[in-house]
mmCIF file of the N, C-alpha and C atoms, coordinates in Angstrom:
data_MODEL
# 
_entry.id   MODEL 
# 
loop_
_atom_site.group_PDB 
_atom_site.id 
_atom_site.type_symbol 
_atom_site.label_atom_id 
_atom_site.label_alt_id 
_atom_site.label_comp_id 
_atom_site.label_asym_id 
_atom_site.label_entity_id 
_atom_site.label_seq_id 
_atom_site.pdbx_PDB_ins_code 
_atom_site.Cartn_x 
_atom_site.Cartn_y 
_atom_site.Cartn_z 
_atom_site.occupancy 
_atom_site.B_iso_or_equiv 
_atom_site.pdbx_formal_charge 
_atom_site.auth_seq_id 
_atom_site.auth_comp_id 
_atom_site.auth_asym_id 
_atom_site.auth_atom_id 
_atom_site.pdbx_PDB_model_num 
ATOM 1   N N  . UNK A 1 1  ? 0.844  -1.185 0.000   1.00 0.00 ? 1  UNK A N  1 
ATOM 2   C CA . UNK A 1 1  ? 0.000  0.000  0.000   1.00 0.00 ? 1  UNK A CA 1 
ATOM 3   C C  . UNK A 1 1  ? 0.886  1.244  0.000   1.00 0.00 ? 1  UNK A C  1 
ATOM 4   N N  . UNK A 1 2  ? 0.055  2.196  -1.149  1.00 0.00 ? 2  UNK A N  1 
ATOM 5   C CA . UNK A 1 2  ? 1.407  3.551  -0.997  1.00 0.00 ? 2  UNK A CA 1 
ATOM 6   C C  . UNK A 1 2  ? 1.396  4.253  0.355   1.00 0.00 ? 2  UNK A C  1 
ATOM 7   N N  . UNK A 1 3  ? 1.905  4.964  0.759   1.00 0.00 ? 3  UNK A N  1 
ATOM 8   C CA . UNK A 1 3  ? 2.298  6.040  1.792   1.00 0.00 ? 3  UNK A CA 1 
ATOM 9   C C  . UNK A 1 3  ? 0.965  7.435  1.709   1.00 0.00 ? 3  UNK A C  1 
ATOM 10  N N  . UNK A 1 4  ? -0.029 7.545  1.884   1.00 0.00 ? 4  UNK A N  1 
ATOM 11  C CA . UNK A 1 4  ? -0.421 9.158  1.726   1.00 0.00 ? 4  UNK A CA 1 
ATOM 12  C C  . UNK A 1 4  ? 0.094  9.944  2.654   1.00 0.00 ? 4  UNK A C  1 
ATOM 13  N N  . UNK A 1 5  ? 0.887  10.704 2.435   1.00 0.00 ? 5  UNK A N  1 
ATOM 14  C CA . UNK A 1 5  ? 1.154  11.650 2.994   1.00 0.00 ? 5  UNK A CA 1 
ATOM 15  C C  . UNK A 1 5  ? -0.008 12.696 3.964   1.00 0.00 ? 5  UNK A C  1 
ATOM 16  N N  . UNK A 1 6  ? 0.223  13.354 5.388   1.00 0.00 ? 6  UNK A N  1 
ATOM 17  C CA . UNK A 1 6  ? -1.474 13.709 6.040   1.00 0.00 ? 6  UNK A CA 1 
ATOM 18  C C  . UNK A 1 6  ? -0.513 15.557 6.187   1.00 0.00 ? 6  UNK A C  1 
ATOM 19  N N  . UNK A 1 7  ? -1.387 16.155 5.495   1.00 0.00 ? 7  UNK A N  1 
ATOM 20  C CA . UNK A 1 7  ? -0.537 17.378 5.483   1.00 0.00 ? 7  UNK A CA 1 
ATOM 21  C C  . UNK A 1 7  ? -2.369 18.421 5.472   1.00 0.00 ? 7  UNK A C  1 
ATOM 22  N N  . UNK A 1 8  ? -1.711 19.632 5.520   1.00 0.00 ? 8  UNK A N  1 
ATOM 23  C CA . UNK A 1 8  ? -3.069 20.702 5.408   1.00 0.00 ? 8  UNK A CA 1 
ATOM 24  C C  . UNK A 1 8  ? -2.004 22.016 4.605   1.00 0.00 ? 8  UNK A C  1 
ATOM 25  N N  . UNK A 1 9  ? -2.593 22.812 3.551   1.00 0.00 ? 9  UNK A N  1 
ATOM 26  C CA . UNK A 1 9  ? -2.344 23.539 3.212   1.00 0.00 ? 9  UNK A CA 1 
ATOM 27  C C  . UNK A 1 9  ? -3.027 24.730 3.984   1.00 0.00 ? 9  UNK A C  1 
ATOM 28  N N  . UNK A 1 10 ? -1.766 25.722 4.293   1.00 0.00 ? 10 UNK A N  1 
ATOM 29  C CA . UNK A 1 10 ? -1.835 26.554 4.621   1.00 0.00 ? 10 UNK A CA 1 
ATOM 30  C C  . UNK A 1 10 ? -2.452 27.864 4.215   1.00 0.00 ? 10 UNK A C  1 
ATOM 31  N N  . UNK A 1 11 ? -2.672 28.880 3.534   1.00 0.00 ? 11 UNK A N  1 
ATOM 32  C CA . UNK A 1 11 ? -2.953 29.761 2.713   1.00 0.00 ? 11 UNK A CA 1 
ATOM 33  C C  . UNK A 1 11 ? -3.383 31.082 3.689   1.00 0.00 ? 11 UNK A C  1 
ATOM 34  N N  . UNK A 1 12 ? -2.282 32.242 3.595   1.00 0.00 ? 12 UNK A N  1 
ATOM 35  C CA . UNK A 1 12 ? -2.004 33.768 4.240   1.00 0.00 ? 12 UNK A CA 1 
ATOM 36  C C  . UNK A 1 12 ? -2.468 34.899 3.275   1.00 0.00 ? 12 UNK A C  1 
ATOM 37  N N  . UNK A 1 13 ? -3.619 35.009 3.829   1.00 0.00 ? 13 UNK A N  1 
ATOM 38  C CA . UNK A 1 13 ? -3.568 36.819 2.896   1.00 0.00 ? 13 UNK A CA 1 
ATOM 39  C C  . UNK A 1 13 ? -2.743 37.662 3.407   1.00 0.00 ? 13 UNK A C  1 
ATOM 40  N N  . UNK A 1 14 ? -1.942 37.798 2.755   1.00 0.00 ? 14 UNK A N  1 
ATOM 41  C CA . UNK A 1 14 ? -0.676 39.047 3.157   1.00 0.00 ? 14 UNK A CA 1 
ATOM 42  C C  . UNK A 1 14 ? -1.136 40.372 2.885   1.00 0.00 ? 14 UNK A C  1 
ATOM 43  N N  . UNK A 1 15 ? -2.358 40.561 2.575   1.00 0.00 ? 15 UNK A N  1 
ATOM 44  C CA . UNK A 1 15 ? -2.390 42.179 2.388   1.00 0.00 ? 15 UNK A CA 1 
ATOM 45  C C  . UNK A 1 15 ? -3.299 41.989 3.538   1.00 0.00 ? 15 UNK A C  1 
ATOM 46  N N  . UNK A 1 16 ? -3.469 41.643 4.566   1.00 0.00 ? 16 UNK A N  1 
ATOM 47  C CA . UNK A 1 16 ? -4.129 41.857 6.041   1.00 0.00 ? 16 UNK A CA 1 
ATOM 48  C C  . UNK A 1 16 ? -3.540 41.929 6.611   1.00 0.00 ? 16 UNK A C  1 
ATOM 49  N N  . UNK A 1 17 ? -2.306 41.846 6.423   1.00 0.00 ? 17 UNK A N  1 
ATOM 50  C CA . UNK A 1 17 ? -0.679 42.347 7.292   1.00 0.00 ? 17 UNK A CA 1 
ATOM 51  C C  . UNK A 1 17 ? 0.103  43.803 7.075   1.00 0.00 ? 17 UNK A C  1 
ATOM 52  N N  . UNK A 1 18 ? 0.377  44.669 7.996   1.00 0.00 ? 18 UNK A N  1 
ATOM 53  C CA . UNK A 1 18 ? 1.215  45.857 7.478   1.00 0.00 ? 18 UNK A CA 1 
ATOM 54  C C  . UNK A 1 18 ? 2.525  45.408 7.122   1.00 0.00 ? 18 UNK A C  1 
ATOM 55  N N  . UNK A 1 19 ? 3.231  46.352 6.497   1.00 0.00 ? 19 UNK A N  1 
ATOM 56  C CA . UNK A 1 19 ? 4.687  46.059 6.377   1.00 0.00 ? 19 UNK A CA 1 
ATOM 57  C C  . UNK A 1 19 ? 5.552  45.870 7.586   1.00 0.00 ? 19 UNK A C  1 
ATOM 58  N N  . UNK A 1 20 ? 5.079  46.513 8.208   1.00 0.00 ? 20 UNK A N  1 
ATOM 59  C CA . UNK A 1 20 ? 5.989  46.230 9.555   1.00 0.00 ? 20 UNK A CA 1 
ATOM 60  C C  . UNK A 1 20 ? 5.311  45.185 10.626  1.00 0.00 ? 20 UNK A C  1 
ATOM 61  N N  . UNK A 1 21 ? 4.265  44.602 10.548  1.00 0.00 ? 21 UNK A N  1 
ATOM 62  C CA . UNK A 1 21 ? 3.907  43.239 11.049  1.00 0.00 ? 21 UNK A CA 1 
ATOM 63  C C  . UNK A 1 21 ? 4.647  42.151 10.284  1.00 0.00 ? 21 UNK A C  1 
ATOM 64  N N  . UNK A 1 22 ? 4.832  42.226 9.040   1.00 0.00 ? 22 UNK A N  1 
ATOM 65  C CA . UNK A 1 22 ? 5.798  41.321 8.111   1.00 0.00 ? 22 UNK A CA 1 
ATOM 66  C C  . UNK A 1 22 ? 7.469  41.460 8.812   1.00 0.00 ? 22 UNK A C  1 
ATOM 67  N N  . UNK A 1 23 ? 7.731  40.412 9.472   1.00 0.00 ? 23 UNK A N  1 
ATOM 68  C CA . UNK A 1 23 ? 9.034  40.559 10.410  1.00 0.00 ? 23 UNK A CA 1 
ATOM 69  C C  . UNK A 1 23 ? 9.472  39.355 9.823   1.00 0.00 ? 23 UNK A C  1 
ATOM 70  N N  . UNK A 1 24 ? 10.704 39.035 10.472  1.00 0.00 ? 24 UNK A N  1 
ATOM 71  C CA . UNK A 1 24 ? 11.886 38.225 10.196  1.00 0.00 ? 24 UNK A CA 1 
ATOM 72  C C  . UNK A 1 24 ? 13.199 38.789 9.396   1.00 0.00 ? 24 UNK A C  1 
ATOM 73  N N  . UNK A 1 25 ? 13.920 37.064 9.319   1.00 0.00 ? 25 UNK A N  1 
ATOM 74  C CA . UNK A 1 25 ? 15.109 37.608 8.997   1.00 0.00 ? 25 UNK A CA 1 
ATOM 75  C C  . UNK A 1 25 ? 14.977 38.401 7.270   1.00 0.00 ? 25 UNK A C  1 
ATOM 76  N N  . UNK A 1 26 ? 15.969 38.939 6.562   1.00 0.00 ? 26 UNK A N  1 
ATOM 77  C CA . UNK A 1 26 ? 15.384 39.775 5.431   1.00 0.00 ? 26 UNK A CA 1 
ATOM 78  C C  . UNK A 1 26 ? 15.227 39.141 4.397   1.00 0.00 ? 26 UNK A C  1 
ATOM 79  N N  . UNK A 1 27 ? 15.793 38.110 4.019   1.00 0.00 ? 27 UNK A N  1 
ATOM 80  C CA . UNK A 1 27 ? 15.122 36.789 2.667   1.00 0.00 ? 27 UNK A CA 1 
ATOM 81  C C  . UNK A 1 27 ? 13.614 36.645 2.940   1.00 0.00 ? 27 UNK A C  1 
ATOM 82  N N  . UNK A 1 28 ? 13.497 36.535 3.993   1.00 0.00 ? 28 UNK A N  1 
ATOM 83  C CA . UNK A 1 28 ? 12.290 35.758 4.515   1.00 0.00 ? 28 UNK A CA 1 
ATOM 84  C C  . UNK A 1 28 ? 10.793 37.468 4.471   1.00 0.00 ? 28 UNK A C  1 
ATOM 85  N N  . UNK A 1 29 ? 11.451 38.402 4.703   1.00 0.00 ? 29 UNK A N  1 
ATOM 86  C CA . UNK A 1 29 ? 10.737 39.687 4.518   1.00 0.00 ? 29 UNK A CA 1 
ATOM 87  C C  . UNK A 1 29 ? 10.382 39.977 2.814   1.00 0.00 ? 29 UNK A C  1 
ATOM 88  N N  . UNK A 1 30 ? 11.753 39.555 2.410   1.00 0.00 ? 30 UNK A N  1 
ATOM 89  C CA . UNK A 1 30 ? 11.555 40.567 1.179   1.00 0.00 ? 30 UNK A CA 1 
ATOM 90  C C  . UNK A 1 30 ? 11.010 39.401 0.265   1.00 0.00 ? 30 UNK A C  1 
ATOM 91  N N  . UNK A 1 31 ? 10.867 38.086 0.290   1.00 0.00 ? 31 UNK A N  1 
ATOM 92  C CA . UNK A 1 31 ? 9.913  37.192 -0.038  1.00 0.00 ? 31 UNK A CA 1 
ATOM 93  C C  . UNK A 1 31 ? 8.500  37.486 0.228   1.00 0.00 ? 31 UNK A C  1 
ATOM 94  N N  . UNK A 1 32 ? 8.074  38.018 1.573   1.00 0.00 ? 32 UNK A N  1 
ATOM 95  C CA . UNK A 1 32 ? 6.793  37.684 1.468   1.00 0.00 ? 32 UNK A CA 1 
ATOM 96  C C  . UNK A 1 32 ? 6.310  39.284 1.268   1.00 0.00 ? 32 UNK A C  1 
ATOM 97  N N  . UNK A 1 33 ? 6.741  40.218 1.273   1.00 0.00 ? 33 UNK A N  1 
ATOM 98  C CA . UNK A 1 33 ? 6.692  41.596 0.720   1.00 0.00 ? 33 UNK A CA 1 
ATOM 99  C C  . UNK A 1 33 ? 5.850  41.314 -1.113  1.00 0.00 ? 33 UNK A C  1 
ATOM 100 N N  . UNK A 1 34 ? 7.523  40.056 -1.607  1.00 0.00 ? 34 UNK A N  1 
ATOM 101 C CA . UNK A 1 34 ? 7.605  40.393 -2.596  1.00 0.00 ? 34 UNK A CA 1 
ATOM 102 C C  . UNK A 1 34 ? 5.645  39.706 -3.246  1.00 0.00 ? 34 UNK A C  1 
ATOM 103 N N  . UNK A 1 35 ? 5.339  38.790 -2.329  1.00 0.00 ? 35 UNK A N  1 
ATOM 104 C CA . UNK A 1 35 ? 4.392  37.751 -2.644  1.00 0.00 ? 35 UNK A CA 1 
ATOM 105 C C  . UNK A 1 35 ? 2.904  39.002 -2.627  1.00 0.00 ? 35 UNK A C  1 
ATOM 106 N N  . UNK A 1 36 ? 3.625  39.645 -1.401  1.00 0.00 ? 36 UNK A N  1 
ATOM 107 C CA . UNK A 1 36 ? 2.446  40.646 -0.710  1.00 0.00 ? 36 UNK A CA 1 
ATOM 108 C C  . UNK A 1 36 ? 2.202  41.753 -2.193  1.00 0.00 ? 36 UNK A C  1 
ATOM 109 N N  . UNK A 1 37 ? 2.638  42.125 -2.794  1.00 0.00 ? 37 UNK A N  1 
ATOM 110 C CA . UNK A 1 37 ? 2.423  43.566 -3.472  1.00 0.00 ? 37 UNK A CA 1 
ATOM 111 C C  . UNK A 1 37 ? 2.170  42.640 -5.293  1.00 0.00 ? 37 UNK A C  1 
ATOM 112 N N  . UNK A 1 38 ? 2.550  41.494 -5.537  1.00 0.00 ? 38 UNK A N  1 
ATOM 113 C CA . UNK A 1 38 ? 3.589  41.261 -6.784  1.00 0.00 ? 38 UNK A CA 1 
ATOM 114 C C  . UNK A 1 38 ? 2.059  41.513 -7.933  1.00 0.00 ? 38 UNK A C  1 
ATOM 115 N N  . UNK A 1 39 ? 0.927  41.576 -7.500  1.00 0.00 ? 39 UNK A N  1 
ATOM 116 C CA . UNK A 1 39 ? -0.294 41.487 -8.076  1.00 0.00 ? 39 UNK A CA 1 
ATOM 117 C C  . UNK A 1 39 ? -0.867 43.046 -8.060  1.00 0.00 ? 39 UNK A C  1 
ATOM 118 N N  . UNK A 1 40 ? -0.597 44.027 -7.205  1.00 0.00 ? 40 UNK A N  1 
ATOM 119 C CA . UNK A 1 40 ? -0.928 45.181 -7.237  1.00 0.00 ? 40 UNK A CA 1 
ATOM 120 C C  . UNK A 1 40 ? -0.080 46.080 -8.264  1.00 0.00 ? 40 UNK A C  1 
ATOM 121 N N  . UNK A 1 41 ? -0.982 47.242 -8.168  1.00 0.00 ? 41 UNK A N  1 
ATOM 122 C CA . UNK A 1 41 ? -0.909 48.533 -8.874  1.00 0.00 ? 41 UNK A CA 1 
ATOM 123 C C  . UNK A 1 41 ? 0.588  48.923 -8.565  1.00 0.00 ? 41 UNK A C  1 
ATOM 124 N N  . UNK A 1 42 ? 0.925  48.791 -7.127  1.00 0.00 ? 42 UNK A N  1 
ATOM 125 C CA . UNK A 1 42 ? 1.625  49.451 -6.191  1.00 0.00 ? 42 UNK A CA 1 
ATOM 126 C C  . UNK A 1 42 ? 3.389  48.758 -6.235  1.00 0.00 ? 42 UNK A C  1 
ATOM 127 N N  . UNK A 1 43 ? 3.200  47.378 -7.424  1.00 0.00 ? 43 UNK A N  1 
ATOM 128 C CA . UNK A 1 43 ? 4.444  46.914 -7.321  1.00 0.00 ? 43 UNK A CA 1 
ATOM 129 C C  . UNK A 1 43 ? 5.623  46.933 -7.557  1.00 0.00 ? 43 UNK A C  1 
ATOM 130 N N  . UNK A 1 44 ? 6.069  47.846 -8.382  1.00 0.00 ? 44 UNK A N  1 
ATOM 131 C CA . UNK A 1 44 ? 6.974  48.644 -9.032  1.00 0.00 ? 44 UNK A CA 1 
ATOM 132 C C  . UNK A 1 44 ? 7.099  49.758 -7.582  1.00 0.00 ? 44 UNK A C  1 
ATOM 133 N N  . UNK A 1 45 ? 6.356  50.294 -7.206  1.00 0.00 ? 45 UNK A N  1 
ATOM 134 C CA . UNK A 1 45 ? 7.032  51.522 -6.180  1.00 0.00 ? 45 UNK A CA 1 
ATOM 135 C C  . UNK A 1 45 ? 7.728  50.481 -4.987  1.00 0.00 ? 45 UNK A C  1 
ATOM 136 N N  . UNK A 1 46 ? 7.431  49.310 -4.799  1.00 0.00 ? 46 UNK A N  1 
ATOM 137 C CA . UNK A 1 46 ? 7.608  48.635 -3.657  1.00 0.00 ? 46 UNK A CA 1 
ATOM 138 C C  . UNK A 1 46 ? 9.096  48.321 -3.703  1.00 0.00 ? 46 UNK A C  1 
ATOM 139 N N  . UNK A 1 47 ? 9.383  47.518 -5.345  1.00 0.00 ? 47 UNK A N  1 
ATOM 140 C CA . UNK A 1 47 ? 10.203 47.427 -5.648  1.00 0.00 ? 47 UNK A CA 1 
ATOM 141 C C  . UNK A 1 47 ? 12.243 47.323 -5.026  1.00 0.00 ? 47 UNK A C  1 
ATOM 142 N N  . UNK A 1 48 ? 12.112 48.756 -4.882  1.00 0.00 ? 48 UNK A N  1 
ATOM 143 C CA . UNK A 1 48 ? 13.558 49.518 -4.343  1.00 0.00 ? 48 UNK A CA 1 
ATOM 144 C C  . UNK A 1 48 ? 13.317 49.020 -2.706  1.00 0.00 ? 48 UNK A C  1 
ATOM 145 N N  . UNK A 1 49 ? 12.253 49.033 -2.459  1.00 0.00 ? 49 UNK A N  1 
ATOM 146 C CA . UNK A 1 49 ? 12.321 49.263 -0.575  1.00 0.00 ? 49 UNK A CA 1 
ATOM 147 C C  . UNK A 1 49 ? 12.172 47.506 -0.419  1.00 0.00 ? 49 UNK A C  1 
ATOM 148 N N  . UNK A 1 50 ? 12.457 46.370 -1.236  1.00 0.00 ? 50 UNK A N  1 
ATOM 149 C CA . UNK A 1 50 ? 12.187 44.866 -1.114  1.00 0.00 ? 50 UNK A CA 1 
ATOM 150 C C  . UNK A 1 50 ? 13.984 44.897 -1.554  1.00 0.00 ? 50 UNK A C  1 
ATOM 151 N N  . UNK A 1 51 ? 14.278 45.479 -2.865  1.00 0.00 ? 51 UNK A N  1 
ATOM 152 C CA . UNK A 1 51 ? 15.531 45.114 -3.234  1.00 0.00 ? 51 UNK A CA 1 
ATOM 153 C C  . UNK A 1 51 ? 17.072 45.759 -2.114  1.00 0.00 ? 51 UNK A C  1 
ATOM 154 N N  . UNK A 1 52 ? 16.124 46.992 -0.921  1.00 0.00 ? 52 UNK A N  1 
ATOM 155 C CA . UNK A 1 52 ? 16.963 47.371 0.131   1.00 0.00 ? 52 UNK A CA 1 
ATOM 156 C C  . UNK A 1 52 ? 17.603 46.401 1.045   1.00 0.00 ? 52 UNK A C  1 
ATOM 157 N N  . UNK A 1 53 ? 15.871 45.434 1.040   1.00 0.00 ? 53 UNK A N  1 
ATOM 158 C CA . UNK A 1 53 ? 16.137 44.201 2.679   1.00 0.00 ? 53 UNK A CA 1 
ATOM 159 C C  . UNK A 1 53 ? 17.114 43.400 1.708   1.00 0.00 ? 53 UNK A C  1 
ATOM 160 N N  . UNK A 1 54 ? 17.108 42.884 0.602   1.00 0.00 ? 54 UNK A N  1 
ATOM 161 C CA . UNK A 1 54 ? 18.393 41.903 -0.109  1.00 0.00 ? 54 UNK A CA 1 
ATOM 162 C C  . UNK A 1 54 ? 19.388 42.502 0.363   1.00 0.00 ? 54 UNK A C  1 
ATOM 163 N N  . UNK A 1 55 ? 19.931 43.956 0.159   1.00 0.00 ? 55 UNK A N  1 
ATOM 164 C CA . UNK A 1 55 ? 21.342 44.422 0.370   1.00 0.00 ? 55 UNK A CA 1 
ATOM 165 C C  . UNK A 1 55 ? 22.518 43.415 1.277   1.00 0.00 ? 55 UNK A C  1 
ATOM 166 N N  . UNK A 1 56 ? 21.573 43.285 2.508   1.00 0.00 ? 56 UNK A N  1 
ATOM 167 C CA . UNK A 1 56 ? 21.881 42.967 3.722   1.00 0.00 ? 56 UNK A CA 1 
ATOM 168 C C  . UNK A 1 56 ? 22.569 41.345 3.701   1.00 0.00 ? 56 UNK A C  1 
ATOM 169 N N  . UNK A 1 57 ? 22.399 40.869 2.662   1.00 0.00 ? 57 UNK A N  1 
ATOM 170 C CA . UNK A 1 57 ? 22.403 39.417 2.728   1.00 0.00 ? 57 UNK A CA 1 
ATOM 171 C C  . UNK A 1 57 ? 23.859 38.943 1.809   1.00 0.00 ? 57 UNK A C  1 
ATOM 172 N N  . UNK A 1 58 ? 24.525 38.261 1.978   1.00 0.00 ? 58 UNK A N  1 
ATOM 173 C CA . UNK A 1 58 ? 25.625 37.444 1.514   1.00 0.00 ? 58 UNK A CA 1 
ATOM 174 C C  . UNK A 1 58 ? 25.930 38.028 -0.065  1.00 0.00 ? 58 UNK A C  1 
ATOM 175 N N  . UNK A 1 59 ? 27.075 38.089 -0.285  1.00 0.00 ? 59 UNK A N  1 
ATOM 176 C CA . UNK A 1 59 ? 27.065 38.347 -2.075  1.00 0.00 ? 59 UNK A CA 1 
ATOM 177 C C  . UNK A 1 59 ? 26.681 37.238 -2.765  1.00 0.00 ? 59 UNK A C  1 
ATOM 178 N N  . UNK A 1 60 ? 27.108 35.847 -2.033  1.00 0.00 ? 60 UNK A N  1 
ATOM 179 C CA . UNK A 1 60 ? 26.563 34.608 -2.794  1.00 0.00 ? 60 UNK A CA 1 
ATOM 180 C C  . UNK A 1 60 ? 24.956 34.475 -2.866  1.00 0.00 ? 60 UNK A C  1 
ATOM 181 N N  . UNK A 1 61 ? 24.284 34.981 -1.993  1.00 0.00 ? 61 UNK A N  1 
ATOM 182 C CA . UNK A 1 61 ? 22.814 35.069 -2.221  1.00 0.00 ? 61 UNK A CA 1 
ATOM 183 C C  . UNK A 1 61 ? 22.336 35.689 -2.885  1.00 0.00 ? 61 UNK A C  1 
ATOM 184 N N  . UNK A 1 62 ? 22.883 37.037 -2.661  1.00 0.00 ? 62 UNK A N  1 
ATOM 185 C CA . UNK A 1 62 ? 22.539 38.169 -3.926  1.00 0.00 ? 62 UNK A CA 1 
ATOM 186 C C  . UNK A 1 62 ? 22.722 38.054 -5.395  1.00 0.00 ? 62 UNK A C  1 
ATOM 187 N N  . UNK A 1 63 ? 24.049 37.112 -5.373  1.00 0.00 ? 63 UNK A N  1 
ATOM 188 C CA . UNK A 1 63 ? 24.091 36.722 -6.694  1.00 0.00 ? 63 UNK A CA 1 
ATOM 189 C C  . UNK A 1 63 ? 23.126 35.564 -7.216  1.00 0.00 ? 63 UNK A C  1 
ATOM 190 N N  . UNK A 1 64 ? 22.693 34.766 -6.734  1.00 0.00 ? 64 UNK A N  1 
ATOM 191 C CA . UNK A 1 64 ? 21.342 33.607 -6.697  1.00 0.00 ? 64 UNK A CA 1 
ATOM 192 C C  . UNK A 1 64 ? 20.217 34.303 -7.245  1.00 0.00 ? 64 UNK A C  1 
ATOM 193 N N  . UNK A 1 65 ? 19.957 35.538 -6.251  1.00 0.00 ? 65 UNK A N  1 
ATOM 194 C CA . UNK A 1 65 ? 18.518 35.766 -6.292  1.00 0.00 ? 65 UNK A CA 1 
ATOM 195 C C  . UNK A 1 65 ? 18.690 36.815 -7.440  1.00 0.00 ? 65 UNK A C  1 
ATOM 196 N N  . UNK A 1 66 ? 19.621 37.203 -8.193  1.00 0.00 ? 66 UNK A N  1 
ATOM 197 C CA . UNK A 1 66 ? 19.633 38.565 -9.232  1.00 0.00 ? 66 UNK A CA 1 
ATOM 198 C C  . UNK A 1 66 ? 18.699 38.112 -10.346 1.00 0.00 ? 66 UNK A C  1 
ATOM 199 N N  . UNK A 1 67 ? 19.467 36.958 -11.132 1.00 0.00 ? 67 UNK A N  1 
ATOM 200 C CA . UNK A 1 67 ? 18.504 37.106 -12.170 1.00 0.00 ? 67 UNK A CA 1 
ATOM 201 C C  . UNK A 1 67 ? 16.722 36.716 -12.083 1.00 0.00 ? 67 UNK A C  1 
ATOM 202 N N  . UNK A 1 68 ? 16.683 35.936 -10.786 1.00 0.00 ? 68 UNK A N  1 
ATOM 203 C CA . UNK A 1 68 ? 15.045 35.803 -10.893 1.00 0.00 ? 68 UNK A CA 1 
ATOM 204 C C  . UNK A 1 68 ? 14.422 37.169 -10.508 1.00 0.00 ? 68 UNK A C  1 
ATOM 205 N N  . UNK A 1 69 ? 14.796 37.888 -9.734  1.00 0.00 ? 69 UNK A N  1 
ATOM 206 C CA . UNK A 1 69 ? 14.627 38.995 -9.323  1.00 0.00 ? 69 UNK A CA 1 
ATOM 207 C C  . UNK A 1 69 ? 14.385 40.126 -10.148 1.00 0.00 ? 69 UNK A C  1 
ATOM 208 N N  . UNK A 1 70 ? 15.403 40.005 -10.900 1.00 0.00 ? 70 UNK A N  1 
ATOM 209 C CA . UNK A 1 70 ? 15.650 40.996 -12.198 1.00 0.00 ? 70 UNK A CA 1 
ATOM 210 C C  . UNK A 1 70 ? 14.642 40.710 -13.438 1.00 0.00 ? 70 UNK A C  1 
ATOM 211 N N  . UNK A 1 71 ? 14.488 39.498 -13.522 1.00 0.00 ? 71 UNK A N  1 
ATOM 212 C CA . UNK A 1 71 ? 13.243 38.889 -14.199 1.00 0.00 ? 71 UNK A CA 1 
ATOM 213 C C  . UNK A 1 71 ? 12.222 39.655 -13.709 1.00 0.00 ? 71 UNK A C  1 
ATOM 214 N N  . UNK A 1 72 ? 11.523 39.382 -12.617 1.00 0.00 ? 72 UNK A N  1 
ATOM 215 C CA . UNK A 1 72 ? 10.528 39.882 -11.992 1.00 0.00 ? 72 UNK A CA 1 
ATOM 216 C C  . UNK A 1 72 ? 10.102 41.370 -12.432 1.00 0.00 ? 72 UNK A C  1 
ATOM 217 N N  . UNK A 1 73 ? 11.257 42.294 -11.589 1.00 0.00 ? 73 UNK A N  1 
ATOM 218 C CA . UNK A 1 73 ? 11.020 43.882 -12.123 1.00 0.00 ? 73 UNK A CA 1 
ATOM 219 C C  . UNK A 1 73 ? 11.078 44.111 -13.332 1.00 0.00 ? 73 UNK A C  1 
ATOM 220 N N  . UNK A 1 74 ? 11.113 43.429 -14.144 1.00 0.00 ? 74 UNK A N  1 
ATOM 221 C CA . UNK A 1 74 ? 11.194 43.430 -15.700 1.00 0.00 ? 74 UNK A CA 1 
ATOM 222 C C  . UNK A 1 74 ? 12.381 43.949 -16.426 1.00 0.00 ? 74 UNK A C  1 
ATOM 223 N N  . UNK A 1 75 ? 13.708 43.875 -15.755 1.00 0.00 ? 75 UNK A N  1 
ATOM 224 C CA . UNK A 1 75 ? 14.542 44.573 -16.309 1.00 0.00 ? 75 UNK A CA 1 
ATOM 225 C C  . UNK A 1 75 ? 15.664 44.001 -16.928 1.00 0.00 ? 75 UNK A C  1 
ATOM 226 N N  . UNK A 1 76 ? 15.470 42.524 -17.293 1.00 0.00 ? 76 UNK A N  1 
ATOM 227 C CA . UNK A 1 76 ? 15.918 41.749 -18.280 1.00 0.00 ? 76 UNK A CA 1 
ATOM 228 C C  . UNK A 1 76 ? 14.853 41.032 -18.758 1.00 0.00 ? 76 UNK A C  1 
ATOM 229 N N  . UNK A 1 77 ? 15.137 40.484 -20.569 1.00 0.00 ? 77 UNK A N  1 
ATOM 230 C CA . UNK A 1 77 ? 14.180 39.595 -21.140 1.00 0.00 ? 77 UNK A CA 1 
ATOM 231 C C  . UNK A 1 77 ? 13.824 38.393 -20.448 1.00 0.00 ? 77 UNK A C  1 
# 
């Protein structure tokens, strides 16, 4: 007999959260920032103040997360 796995999906509306209720370390911020805005009007201004909390983080990470990132804001094909 297979294995079923017993799990529950979770699911967070992040726009019932302020920015500053959105805490943790800054991968973990500027992820769910990025999840929080990526569908609004407002996502492009958010942008600079998500790509600030990266600063903070390893050059090897920064270099990981550039091109999906850069994808994202649209500023490569």
């Amino acid at each position: 007999m297979r294995h079923i796995p017993n799990f529950q999906l979770v699911l967070i509306d992040l726009s019932r959260f302020s920015d500053a209720e959105i805490q943790g370390e800054a991968l973990l911020r500027a992820s769910l920032l990025l999840f929080k805005y990526v569908f609004t009007p407002e996502y492009r201004d958010r942008l600079p103040g998500i790509f600030a909390l990266l600063k903070s983080l390893s050059i090897a990470v920064q270099s990981a997360l550039f091109v999906p990132l850069a994808r994202i804001s649209g500023k490569t094909g």
